[in-house]
C-alpha positions in Angstrom: -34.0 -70.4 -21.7 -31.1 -72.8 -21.7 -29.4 -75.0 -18.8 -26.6 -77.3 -18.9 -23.7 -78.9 -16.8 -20.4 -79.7 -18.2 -17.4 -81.6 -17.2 -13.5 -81.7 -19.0 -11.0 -84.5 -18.1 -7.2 -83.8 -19.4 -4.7 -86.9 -18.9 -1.4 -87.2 -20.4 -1.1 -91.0 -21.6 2.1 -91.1 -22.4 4.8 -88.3 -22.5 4.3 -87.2 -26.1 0.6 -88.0 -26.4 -2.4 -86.0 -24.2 -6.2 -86.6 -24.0 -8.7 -83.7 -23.5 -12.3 -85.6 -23.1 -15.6 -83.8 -21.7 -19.3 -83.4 -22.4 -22.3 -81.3 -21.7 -26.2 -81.9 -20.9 -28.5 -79.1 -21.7 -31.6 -78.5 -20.8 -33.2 -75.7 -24.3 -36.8 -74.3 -23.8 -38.6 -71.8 -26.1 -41.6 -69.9 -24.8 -43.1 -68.1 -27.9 -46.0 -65.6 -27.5 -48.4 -64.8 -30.1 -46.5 -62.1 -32.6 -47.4 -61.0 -36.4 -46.3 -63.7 -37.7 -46.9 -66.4 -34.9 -50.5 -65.9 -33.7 -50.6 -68.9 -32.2 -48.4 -69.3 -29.1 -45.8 -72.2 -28.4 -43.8 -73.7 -26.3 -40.2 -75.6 -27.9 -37.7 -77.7 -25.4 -35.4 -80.3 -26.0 -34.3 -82.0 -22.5 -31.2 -83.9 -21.6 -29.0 -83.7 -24.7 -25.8 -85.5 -24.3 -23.1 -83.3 -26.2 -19.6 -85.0 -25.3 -16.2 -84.3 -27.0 -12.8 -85.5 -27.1 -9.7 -84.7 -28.6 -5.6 -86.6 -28.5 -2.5 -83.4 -29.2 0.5 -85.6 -30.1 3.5 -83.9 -29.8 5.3 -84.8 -32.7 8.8 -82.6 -32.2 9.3 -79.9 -29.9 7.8 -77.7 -32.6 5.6 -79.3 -34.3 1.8 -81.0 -32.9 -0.4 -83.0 -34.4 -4.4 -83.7 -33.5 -7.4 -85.0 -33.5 -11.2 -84.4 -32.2 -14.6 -85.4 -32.2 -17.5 -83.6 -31.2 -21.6 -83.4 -30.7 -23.6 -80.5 -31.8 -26.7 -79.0 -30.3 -27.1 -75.2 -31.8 -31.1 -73.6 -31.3 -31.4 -71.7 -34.2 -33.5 -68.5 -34.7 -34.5 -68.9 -38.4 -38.4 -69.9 -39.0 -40.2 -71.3 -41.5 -43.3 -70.2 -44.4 -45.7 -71.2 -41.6 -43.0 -68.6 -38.9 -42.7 -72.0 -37.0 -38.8 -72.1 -35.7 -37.1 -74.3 -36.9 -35.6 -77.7 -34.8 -32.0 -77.1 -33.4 -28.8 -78.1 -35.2 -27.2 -81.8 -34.0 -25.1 -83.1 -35.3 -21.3 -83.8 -35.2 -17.8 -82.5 -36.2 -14.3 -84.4 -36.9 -11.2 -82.0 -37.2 -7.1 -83.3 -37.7 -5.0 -81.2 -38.0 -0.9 -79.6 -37.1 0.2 -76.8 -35.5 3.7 -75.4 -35.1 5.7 -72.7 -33.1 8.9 -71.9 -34.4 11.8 -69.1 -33.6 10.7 -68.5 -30.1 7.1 -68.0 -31.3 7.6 -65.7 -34.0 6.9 -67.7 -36.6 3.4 -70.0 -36.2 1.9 -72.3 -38.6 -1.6 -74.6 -39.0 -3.4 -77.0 -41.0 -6.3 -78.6 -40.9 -9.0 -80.9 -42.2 -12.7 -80.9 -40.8 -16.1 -82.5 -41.7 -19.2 -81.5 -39.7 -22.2 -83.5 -40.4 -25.7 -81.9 -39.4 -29.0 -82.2 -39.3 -32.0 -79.3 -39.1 -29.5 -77.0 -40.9 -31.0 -74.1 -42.2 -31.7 -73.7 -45.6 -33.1 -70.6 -47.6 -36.8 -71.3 -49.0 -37.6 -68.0 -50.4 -39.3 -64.9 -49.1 -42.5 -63.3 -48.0 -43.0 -61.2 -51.9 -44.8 -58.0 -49.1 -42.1 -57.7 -46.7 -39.2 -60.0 -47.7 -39.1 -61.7 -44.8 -36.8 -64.5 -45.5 -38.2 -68.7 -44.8 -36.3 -70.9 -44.2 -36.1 -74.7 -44.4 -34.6 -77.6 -42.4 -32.1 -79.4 -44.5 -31.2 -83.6 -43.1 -28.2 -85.0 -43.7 -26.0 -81.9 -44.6 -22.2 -82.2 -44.4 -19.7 -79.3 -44.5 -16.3 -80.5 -45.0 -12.9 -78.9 -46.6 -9.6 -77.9 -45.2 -7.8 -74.2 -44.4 -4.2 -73.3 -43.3 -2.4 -70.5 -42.1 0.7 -69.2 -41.6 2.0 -65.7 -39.4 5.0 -64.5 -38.1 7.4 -61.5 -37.5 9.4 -61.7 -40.4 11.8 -58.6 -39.8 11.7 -57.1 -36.3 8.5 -54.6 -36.1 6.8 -56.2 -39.1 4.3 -59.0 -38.7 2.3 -60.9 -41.6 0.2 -63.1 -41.5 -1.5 -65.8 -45.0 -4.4 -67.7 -44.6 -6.2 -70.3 -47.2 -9.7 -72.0 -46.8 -11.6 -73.8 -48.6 -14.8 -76.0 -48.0 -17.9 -77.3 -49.7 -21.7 -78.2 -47.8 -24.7 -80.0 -49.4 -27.5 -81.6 -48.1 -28.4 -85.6 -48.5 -29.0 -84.7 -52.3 -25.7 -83.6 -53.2 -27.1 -79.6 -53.5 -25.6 -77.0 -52.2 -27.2 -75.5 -48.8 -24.7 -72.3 -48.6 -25.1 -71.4 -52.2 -24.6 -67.5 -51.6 -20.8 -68.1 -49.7 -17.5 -68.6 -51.5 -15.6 -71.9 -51.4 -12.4 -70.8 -51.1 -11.4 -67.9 -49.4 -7.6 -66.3 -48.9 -6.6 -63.7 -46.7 -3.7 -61.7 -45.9 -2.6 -58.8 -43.3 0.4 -57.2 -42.4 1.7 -54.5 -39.8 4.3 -52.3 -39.1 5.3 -51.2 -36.2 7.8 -47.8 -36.4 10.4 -47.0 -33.9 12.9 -44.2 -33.5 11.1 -40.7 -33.8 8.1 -42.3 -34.5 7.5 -44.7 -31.8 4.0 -45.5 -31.6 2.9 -45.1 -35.1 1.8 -48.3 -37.0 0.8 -49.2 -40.2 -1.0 -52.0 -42.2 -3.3 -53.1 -44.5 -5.3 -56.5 -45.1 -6.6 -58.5 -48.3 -9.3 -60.9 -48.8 -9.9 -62.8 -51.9 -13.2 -64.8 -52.5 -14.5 -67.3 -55.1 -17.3 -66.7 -56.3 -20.3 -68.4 -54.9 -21.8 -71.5 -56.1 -24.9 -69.9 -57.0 -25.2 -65.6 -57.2 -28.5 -63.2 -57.3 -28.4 -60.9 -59.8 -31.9 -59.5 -59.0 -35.0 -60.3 -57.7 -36.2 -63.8 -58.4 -33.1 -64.5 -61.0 -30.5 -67.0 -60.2 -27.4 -67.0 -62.2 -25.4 -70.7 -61.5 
């Protein structure tokens, strides 16, 4: 069960420059009844977290916006550990900057930005049951997620949209190890669409592309780890 109460505030502090502010108190309790692998029941809460955010968009032309923002994180998370004890929920916190851009009447948009999210309780993979291969899980302090991604999209003829993205990002814990080792680094994607007209009014077509590096760390079978 989870409660909460939230409140935004928007003010424009100058004619260029806006401020978006707000926070959130929740109120999280778990109620777990004896199961297979929990044959002990439980009771999890977390009262009166404080989760408040704010943000300044700078409008730097008419086109062109820059910003920044801060916020607190409180995720409950469903993963459990060796003893099938759940694991705390996320906090944590998040810093983004970044531009946007609208250009040609809107048919040509463009962003970039740069982020660093700093939790703690994040889940981390601790092997598996060897019977059922029920995954455990562990939870990692201190672990920071941070990288940058952009993207680009537009109508470049009329009827034809396409669309480029690029992201890229690293996440270890306090000891410098990675904590996502089974997802890519970098990722790139592309899409495109066609819309016909004339005689064939209504038919579309398209086609996407996504590129991945390869993961820090891949299985190549069952307890072998190739780096």
């Amino acid at each position: 069960e989870q409660y909460a109460i939230y409140g935004v505030t928007r003010l424009q502090l100058a004619k260029p420059l806006k401020l978006i502010t707000g926070a959130r108190m929740s109120w999280w309790r778990r109620d777990q009844e004896a199961a297979r692998y929990t044959p002990v029941p439980f009771t999890l809460r977390e009262d009166g977290i404080f989760t408040p955010y704010a943000g300044l968009i700078l409008d730097v032309t008419g086109n062109l916006s820059a910003y920044v923002s801060y916020s607190r994180i409180f995720n409950p998370q469903n993963s459990q550990d060796r003893n099938g004890d759940y694991l705390p929920p996320v906090q944590g916190a998040n810093y983004e900057a970044g531009l946007k851009g609208e250009w040609m009447n809107g048919r040509l948009r463009a962003s970039a930005a740069l982020f660093r999210i700093e939790q703690d309780n994040f889940a981390v993979a601790d092997g598996s049951n060897p019977d059922t291969g029920r995954p455990f899980f562990r939870p990692a302090r201190g672990t920071v997620s941070k990288g940058y991604e952009g993207e680009i999209a537009g109508k470049i003829l009329p009827g034809w949209d396409l669309s480029l993205g690029w992201s890229a990002f690293t996440a270890k814990d306090v000891d410098g190890l990675p904590v996502q080792p089974a997802h890519p680094g970098r990722v790139l994607r592309m899409s495109t669409r066609y819309d016909f007209g004339g005689a064939l009014d209504g038919f579309s077509f398209g086609g996407s592309l996504r590129w991945e590096s390869r993961p820090p760390m891949s299985a190549v079978n069952a307890g072998t780890e190739l780096n």
